[in-house]
N, C-alpha and C positions, 0 to 999 in steps of 0.2 A: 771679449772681456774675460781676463782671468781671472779666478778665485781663490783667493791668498787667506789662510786660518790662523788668526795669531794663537797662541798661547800665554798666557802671564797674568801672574795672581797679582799685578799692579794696575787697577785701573786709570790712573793718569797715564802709562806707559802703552796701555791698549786704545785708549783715545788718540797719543797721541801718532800712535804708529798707524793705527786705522785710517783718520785724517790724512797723512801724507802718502797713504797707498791708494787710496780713493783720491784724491786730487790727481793721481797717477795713471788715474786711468783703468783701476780693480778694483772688482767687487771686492770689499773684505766682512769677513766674517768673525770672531771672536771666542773665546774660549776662560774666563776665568781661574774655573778649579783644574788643576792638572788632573785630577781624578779622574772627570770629566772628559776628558783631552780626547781619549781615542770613539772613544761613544758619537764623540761630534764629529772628528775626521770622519767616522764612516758615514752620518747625515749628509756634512757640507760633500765629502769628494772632493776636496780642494787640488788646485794647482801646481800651489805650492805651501809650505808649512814652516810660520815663524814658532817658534818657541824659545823661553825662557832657560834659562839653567838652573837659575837656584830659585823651588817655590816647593811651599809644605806639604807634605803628602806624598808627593811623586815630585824629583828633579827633570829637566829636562832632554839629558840623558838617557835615563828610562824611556821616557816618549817617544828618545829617535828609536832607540833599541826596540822598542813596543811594534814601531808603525814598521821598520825595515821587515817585523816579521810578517808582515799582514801581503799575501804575492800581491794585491790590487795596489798599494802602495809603494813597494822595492826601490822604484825609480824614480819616487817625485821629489821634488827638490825639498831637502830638509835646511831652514836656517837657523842656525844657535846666535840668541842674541844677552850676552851677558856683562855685569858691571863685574864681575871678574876673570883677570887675568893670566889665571895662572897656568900656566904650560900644560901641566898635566891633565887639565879639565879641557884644553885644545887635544888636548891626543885622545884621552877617553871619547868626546863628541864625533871625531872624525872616525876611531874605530867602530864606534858605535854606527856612523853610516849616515853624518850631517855634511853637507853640501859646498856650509859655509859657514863664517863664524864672522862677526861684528861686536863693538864694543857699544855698550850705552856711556855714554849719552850717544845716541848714532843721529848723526848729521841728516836732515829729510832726504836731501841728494845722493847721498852714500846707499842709503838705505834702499832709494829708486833704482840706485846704478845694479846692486845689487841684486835686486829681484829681479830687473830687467835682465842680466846677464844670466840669472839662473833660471830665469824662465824660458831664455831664447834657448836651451840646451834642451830642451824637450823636442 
């Protein structure tokens, strides 16, 4: 069983991403404040790491940028998941060092498809 850490200051968004990753077959773990964010990747260890893009305090960019610095981290699969569009927050995330990028509202199967492909790269 893998170990998936969401991040997002939305709690309907963290239920409902939880729920369709646990029905999935993974542990999930959870994460509210971005603040917070790297404090708990170093607790959980995850597998792999959903986060947010846009939430108060710290974006989720930062985060990918944060964890890519951490060596015990480097490789594990970073997701960006955001209700924004725009090109240039797709190019900052992947420079920054995220894995993969999905839109919300994200479909439960898209979502599976996708953690499963980026998990099986490990």
């Amino acid at each position: 069983m893998k170990t998936i850490l969401l991040i997002d200051d939305s709690k309907p968004q963290l239920l409902s991403a939880k729920f369709t990753l646990q029905h999935g077959g993974h542990r999930v773990e959870t994460v509210s404040d971005p603040l917070l964010a790297l404090e708990r990747i170093k607790e959980v260890v995850p597998d792999l790491i959903i986060t947010d893009i846009n939430m108060p305090g710290k974006d989720g960019i930062a985060i990918v940028r944060e964890v890519r610095q951490l060596a015990q981290f480097s490789s594990t699969p970073l997701l960006v998941m955001s209700t924004d569009s725009q090109k240039h927050l797709l190019e900052q995330a992947r420079a920054a060092g995220a894995s993969g990028w999905l839109m919300k509202p994200v479909k439960q199967e898209d979502l599976l498809a996708t953690v499963t492909k980026l998990l099986s790269r490990e």
